[in-house]
C-alpha positions in Angstrom: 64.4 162.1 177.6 67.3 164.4 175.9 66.9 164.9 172.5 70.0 165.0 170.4 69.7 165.0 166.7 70.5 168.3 166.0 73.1 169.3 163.3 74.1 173.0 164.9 74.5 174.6 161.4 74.9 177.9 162.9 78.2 176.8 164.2 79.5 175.6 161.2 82.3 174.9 160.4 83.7 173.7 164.2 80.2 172.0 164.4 80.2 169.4 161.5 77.7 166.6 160.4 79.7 164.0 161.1 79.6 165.5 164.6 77.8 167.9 165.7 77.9 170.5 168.8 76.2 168.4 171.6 79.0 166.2 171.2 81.7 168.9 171.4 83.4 169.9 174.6 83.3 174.0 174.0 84.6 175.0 177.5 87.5 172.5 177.8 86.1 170.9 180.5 86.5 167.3 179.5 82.8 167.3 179.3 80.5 167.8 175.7 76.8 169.3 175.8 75.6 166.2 176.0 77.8 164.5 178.5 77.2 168.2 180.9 73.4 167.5 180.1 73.4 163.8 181.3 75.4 164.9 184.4 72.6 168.0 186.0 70.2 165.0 185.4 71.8 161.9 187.4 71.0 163.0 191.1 67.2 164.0 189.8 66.3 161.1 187.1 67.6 157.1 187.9 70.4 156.8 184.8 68.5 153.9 183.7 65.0 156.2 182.7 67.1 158.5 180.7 66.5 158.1 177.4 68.7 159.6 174.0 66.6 160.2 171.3 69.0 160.2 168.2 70.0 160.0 164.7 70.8 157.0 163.8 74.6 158.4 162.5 75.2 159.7 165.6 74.3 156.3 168.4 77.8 155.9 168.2 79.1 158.7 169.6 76.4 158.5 172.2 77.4 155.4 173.5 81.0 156.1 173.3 80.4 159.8 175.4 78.0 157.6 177.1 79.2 154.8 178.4 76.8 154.4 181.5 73.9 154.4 178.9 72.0 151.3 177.4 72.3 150.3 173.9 68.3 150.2 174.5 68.0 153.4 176.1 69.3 155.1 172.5 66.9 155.3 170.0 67.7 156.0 166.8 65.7 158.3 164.4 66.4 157.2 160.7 65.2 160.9 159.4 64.9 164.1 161.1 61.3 164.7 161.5 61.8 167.8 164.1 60.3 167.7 167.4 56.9 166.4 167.7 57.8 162.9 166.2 60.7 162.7 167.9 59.0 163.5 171.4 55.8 161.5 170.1 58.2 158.4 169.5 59.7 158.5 173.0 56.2 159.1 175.0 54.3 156.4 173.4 58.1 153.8 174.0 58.3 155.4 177.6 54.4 154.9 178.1 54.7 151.2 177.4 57.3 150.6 179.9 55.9 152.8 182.6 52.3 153.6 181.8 52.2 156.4 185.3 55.5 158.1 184.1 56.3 162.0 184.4 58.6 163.2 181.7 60.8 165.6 181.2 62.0 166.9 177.5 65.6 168.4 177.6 68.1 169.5 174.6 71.3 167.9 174.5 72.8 171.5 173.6 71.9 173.9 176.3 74.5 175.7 178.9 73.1 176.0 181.9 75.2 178.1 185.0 73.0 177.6 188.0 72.8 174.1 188.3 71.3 173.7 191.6 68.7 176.2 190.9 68.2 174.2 187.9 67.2 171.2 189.6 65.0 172.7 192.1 62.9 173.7 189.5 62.7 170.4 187.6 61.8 168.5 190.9 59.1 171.8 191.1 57.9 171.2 187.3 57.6 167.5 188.3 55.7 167.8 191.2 53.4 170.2 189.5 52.4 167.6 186.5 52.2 165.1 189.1 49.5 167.3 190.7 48.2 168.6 187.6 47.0 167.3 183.9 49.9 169.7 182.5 51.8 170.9 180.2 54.6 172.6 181.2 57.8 174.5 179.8 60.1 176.3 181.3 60.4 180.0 180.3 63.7 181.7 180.8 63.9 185.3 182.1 65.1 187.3 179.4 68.0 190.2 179.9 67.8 191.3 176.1 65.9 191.8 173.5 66.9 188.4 172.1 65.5 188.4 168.5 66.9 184.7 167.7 64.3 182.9 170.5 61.1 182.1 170.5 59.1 183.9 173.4 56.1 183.2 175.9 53.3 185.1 177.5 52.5 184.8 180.8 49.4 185.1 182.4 47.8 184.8 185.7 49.8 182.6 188.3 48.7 179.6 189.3 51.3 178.7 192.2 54.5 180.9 193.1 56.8 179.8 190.0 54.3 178.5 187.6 51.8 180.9 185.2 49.1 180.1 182.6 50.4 180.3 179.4 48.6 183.5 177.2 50.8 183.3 173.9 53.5 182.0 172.5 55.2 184.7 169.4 58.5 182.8 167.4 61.5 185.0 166.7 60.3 188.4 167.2 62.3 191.1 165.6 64.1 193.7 167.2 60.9 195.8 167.9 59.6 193.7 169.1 61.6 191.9 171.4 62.4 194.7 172.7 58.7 196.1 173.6 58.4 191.9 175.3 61.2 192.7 177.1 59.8 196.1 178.4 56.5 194.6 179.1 58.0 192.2 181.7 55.1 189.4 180.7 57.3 187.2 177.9 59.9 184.8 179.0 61.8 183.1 176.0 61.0 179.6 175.4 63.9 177.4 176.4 62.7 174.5 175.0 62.3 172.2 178.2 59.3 170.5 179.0 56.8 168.2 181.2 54.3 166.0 181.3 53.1 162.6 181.9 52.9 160.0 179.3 49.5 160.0 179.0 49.3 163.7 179.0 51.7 164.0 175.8 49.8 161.5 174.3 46.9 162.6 174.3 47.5 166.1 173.7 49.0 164.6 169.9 45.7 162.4 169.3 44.2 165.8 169.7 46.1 168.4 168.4 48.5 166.4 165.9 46.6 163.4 164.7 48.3 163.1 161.7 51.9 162.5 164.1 49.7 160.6 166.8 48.4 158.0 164.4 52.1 156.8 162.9 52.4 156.2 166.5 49.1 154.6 167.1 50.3 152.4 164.7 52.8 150.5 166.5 50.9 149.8 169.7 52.8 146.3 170.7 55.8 146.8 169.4 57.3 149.3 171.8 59.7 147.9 174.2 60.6 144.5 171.0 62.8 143.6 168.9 60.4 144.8 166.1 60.4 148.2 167.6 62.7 149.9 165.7 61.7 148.0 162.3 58.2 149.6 162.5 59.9 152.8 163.3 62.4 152.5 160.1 59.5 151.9 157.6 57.0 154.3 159.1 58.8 157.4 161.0 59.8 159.0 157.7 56.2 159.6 156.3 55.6 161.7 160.2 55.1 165.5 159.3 58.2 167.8 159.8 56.4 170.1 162.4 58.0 170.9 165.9 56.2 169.9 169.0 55.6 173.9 169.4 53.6 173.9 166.7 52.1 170.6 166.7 50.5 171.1 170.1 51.9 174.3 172.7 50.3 176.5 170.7 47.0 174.7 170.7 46.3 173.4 173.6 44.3 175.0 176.9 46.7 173.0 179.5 49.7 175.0 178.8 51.9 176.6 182.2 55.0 178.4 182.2 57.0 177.9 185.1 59.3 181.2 185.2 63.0 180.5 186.3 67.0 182.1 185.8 68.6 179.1 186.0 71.7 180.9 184.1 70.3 179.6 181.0 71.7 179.8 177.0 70.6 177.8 174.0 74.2 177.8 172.9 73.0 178.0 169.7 75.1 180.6 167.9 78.9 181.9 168.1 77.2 185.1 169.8 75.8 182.9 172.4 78.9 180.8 173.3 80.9 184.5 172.8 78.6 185.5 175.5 79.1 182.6 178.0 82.9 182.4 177.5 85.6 183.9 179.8 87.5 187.4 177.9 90.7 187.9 177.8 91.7 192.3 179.0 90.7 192.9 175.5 87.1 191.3 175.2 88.7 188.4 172.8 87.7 185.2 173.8 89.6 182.1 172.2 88.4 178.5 172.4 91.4 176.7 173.0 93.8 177.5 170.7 97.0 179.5 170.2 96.3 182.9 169.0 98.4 186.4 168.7 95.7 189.6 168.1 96.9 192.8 167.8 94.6 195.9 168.1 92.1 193.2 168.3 88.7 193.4 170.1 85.5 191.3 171.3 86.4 188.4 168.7 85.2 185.1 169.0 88.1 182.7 168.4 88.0 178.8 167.8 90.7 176.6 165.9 91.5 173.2 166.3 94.6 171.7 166.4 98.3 173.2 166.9 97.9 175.9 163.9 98.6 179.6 165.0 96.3 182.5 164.5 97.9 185.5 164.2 95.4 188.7 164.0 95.7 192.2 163.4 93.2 195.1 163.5 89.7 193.2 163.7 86.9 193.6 166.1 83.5 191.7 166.9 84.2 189.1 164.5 83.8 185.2 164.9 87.0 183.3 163.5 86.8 179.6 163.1 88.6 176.9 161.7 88.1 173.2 161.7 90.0 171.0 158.9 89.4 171.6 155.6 87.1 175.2 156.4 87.7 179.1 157.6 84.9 180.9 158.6 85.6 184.6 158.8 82.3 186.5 159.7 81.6 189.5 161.9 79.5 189.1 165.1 76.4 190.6 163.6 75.9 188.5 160.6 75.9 185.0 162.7 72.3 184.5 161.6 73.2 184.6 158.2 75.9 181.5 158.6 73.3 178.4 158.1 72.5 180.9 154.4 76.4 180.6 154.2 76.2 176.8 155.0 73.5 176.1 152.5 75.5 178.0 150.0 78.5 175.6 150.4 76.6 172.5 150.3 75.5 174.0 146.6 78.8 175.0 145.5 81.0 172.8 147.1 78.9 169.6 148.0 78.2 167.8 151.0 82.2 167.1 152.2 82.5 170.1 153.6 79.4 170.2 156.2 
């Protein structure tokens, strides 16, 4: 399953509500997150078990970036609940189709650079669950002291690639990250995951009863037409909590399976800075025409045929979609989603 419900606040303003940045081709590749997620799936998952959990404002761009998917292989969220319901939705449907099945929990909005050493490991991580009852995320190397990820501790090895889990620390500041970093045991959480079914299912009942029993609920109606009634009228009352949270943290079955698959979260203008071709002086500019003078390490993205023409600025992140500028330096992209929220207030909703 690939979730992709996600607004991408942080890269306001190019990322908007009314489409957000899994469905926007950064690299000008032809290709979105999304569609570039799909695609280092097909030759590992059958296209007809993938499954898009979405908002409901958003199936239509899914099926139109999407073409090869069934209407019945989107389902459609009618509030954002974060990740445990979303994932708890999709286990108990995907149960009652295939009661045996192995899944596999991806973001729509990753970048990943190593493709083929990408899917080895998720034909590794299925095999494991498939041998084991499992939980199992995959924990990216870390070359920084990256204080906008959530991290993992790992603990004695169980098999080559795969560790017990010890800990698992959100956001660590810059201390910090840097002492995980220097310890060589913490791997940042990527956000990927597997089990089976069953395993996920349980591990709510257990952990997350209060998201488990919404679920519960609707035993029957999973795989009907009355499906995604009983999920209209009862998916809003589900707990906002992510699936970290709601059971990673808690339960004993836990594994890391350590990887470098060339792996960001693209979820920042640093981020996509990072994984973006320079130009002699550092600059990097999405697409667009731009002259920059004495200009250095900039982050540059404006749609359309307007012209940027810069003088004097360095580490900053320029961008410009429609009716909104955003001129920030590099170090203050965590405070952009403060920046959003402010907008909304002042402004109103027309401009997110």
């Amino acid at each position: 399953m690939i979730m992709c419900g996600g607004v991408g606040s942080r890269f306001w303003p190019y990322s908007r509500a009314s489409r957000p940045k899994q469905f926007i081709d950064f690299f000008g590749t032809g290709r979105s997150l999304l569609q570039m997620s799909v695609d280092r799936l097909k030759d590992i998952v059958p296209p007809e078990n993938i499954i898009i959990m979405t908002n409901e404002q958003y199936a239509g761009i899914v099926a139109e970036q999407l073409p090869e998917v069934a209407p019945s292989q989107i389902l459609c969220e009618p509030a954002r609940r974060n990740t445990a319901p979303c994932i708890a939705w999709a286990a108990h449907h995907i149960r009652n189709m295939a009661p045996n099945a192995s899944i596999m929990v991806a973001p729509s909005d990753h970048l990943i650079m190593r493709v083929d050493e990408f899917r080895r490991c998720v034909i590794n991580a299925f095999e494991f669950i498939e041998q084991h009852d499992a939980i199992v995320t995959m924990g990216i190397k870390p070359n920084r002291p990256e204080t906008g990820y959530g991290y993992i501790q790992a603990g004695e090895h169980v098999s080559t690639d795969f560790c017990a889990v010890k800990t698992f620390t959100e956001k660590p500041n810059a201390e910090l990250a840097q002492v995980f970093l220097d310890s060589g045991e913490f791997y940042w959480n990527s956000g990927m995951f597997f089990w089976s079914a069953t395993c996920i299912c349980n591990a709510l009942k257990s952990y997350a009863p209060d998201v488990s029993h919404v679920f519960e609920m609707g035993e029957g109606v999973y795989g009907t037409d009355r499906e995604q009634a009983f999920i209209n009228e009862h998916y809003p009352s589900c707990p906002n909590i992510s699936i970290d949270f709601a059971v990673m943290e808690k339960a004993p079955n836990v594994y890391v399976e350590c990887v470098d698959i060339g792996w960001s979260d693209l979820g920042t203008w640093g981020s996509l800075y990072e994984n973006s071709p320079k130009n002699i002086d550092g600059n990097v500019t999405q697409n667009c025409k731009a002259l920059m003078y004495d200009c250095h390490d900039n982050v540059v993205a404006i749609k359309g045929d307007k012209i940027l023409v810069a003088s004097g600025l360095t580490d900053y992140i320029i961008a410009d979609e429609d009716d909104a500028l955003l001129i920030v330096p590099k170090s203050e992209e965590q405070k952009i989603k403060i920046y959003v929220n402010e907008v909304k207030a002042k402004f109103g909703d027309k401009f997110l």
